[in-house]
C-alpha positions in Angstrom: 47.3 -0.6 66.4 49.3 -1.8 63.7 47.5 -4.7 63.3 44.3 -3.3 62.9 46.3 -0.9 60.1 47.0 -4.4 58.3 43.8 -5.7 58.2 41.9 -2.3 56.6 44.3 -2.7 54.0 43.9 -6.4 53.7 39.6 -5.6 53.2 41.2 -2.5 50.9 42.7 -4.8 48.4 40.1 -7.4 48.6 37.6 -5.0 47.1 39.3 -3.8 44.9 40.0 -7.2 43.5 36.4 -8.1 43.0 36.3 -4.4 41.7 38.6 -5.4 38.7 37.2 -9.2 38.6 33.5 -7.1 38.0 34.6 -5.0 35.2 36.9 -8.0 33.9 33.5 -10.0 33.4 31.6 -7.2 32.1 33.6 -6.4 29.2 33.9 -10.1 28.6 30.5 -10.4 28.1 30.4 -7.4 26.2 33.0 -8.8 23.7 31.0 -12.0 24.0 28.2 -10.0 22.9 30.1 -8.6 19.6 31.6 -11.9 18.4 27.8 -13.7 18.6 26.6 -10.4 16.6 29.7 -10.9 14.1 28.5 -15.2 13.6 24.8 -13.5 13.3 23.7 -14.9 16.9 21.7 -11.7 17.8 19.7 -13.4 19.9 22.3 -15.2 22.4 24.4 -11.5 21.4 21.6 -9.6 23.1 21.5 -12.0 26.1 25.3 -10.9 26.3 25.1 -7.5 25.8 21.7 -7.3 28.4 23.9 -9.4 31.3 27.2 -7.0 30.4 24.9 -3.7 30.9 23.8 -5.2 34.6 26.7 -5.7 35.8 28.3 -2.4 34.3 25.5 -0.4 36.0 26.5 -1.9 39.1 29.5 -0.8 39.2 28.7 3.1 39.0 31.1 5.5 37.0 33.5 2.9 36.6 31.8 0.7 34.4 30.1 3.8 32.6 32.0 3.4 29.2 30.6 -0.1 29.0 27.2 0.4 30.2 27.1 3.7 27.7 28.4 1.1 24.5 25.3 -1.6 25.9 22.7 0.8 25.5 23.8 1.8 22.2 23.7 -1.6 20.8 20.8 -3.4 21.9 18.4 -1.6 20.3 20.1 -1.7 17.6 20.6 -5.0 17.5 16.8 -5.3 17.9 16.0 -3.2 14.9 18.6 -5.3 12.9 16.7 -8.7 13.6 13.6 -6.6 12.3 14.9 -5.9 9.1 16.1 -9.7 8.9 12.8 -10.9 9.5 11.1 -8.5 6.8 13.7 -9.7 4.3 12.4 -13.1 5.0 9.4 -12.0 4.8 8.3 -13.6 8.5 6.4 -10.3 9.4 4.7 -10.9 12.5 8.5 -12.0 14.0 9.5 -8.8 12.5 6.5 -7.0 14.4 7.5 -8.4 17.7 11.5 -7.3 17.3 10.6 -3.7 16.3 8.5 -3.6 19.6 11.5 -4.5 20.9 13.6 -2.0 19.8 11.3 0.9 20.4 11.2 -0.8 23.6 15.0 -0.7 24.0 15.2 2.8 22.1 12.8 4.4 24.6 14.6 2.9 27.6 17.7 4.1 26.5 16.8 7.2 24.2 18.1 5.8 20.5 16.2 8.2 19.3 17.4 7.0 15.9 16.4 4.1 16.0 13.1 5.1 17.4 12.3 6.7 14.3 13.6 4.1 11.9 11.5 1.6 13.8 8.7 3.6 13.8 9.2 4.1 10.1 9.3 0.3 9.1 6.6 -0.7 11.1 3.9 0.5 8.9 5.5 -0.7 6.1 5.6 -4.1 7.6 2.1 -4.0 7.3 1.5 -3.2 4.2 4.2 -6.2 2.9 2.0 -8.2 4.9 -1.4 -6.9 3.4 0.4 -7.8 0.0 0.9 -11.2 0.6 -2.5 -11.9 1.7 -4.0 -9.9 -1.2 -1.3 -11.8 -3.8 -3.1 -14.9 -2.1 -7.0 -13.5 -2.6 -6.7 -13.9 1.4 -8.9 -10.9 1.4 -9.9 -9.6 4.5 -7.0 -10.6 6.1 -5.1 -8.2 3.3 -8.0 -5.5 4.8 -6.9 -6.0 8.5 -3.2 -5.9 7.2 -3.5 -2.3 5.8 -6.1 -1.0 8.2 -3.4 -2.0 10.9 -0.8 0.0 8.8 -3.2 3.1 8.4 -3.1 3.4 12.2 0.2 3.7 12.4 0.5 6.4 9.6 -2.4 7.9 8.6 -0.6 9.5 5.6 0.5 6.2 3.9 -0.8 6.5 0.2 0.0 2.8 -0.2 -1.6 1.3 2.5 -5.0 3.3 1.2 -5.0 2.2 -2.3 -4.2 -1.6 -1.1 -6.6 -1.5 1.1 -8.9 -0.3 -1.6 -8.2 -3.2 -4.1 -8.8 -5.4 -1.0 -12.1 -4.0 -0.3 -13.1 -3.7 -4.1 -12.5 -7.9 -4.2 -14.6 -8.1 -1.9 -17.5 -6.0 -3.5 -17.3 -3.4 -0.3 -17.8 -0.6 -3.1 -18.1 2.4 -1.0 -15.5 1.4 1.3 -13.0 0.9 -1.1 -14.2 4.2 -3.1 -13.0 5.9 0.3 -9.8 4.0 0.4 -8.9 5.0 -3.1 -10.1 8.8 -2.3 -7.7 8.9 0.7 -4.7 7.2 -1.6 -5.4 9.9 -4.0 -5.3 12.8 -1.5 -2.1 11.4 0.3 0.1 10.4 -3.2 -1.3 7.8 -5.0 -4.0 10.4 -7.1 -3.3 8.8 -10.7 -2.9 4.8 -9.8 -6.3 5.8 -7.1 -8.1 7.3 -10.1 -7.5 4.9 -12.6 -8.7 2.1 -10.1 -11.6 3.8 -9.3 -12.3 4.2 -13.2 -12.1 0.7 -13.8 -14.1 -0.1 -10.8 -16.9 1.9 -11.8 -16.8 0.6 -15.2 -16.8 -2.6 -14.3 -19.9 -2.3 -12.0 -21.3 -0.5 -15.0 -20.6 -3.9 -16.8 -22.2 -6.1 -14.2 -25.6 -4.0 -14.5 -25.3 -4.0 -18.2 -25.4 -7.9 -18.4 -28.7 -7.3 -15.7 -30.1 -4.9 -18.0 -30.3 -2.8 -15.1 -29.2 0.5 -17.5 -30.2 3.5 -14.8 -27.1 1.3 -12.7 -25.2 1.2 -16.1 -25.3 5.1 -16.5 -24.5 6.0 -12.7 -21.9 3.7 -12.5 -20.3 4.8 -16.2 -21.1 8.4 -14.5 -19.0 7.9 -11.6 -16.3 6.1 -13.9 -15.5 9.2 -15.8 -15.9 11.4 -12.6 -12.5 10.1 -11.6 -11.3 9.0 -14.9 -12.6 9.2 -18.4 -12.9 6.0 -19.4 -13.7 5.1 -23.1 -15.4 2.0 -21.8 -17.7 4.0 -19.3 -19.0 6.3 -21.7 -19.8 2.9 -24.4 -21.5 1.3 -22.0 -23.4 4.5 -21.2 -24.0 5.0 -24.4 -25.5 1.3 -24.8 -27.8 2.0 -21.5 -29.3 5.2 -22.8 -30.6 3.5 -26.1 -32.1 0.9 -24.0 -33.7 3.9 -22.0 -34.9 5.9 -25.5 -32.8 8.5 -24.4 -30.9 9.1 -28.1 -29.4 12.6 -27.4 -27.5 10.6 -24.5 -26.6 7.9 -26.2 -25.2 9.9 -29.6 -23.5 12.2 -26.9 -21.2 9.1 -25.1 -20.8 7.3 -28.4 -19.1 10.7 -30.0 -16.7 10.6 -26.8 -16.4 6.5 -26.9 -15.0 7.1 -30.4 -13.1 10.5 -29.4 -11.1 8.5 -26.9 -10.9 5.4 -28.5 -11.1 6.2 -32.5 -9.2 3.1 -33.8 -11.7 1.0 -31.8 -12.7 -2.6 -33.2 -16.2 -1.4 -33.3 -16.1 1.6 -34.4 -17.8 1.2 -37.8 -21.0 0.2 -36.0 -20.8 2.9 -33.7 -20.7 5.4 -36.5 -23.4 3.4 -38.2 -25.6 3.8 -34.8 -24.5 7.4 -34.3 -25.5 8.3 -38.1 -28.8 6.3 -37.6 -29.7 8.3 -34.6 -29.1 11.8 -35.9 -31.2 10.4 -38.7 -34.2 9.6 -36.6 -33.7 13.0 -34.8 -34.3 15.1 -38.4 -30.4 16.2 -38.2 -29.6 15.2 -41.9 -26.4 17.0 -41.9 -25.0 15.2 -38.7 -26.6 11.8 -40.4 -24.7 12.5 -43.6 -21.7 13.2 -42.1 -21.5 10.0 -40.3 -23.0 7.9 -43.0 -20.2 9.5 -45.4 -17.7 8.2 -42.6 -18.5 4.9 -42.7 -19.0 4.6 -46.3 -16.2 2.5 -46.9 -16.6 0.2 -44.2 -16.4 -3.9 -45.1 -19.4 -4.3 -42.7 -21.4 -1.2 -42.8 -20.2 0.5 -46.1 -22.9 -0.8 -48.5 -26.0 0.2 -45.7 -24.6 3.5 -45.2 -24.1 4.0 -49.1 -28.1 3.0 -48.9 -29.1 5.5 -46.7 -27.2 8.5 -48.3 -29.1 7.7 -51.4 -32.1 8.9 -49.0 -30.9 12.1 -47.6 
């Protein structure tokens, strides 16, 4: 009987050895873990921390305290590789460790780094849409931002880059309806002024055609989101091309009212005066005429045609 007493014990003390061997080994690779984080290693620090959380969980409550402190750490560790990556500006290798770490997070409930993750990712892709659109890479810059839209439908940023990428690549009403959803979620004056100057220069482009209906709907849909002092000249141009003089005196007035130091301006005045003239308005034609009076280029015409009214 007493020898059978002996060797219980003997199997007692055995296990209990390994026992202290196993938690021995899973706090050294735990504090393996932390000095390869420390050096920057996160990769080979994960590897630790990952083989340190196995062998913790094995061992039930006893290795709780160092399963509890893995858990912690490797997502964040994941989510600190992300932001390493972004800094360098190697976004899809940022991509794949924030997968990671929502990954991790979910697994273990890091709730905050669940929503710092989730956070960066859409802002990944729109650094990402950047580059390509610095680079004229433009429909990869539209895939960039589209990608970032679906993870955050509210992101102001990634609408109004993804309009200037459509707009490069003549997608007009596409990129109108980027800009319209940057406006509505932020971005209203930078979305306005680029739809503006979109429109305007459309209105350009037909100009040069002579296509002057296009000129005034595009100059029209300028000043709809922006007045534009360039929209309303061109207009003005268009509808004298069309005969339609009450439209064309009516944008050159507001050409000049938002742009009254303009290098043009005594012409404009000249036209304006002109017009009114034609129409039988000999106050309005006087008053214009009188304006431009002193004018190097236009002075001595207009001095002409007051003798006349």
């Amino acid at each position: 009987m007493k020898k059978i007493f002996l060797l219980f014990a003997t199997v007692v003390l055995s296990a209990g050895m390994v026992f202290a061997q196993d938690i021995n080994q899973a706090t050294e690779n735990y504090n393996n873990g932390a000095m390869e984080l420390q050096m920057g290693n996160n990769e080979a620090a994960i590897g630790y921390f990952q083989t340190a959380l196995e062998m913790a969980e094995a061992l039930g409550e006893e290795g709780a305290e160092v399963a509890a402190n893995c858990r912690n750490i490797i997502p964040a560790v994941y989510l600190s590789t992300a932001k390493e990556q972004i800094k360098a500006k190697n976004y899809d290798a940022a991509v794949e460790q924030l997968n990671k770490a929502l990954e991790a997070a979910e697994k273990y409930e890091a709730l905050d780094v669940t929503e710092d993750a989730n956070t960066l990712m859409p802002q990944v892709y729109v650094s990402k849409g950047n580059d390509f659109l610095t680079a004229k890479s433009f429909p990869e810059a539209e895939a960039a931002y589209n990608k970032a839209i679906e993870l955050d439908a509210a992101n102001g940023m990634a609408y109004f880059r993804l309009g200037q990428a459509l707009a490069s690549q003549n997608k007009t009403a596409e990129a109108e309806a980027a800009y319209v959803k940057a406006a509505e979620n932020g971005q209203e004056k930078n979305a306005y002024k680029q739809l503006s100057n979109m429109f305007v220069k459309l209105a350009q482009a037909s100009n040069k055609a002579k296509k002057y209906q296009e000129v005034l709907d595009y100059a029209a849909k300028s000043n709809q989101y922006l007045e534009n002092a360039n929209a309303y000249r061109f207009a003005a141009g268009a509808a004298q091309q069309l005969g339609k003089n009450a439209d064309c005196i009516a944008n050159y007035e507001k050409y000049l009212e938002l742009s009254p130091n303009a290098k043009d301006a005594g012409g404009v005045k000249f036209t304006i005066a002109a017009l009114y003239q034609q129409a039988g308005d000999k106050a309005k034609a006087k008053e214009y005429y009188q304006a431009v009076s002193t004018d190097p280029q236009y002075g001595a015409a207009a001095q002409e045609q007051l003798k006349t009214l």
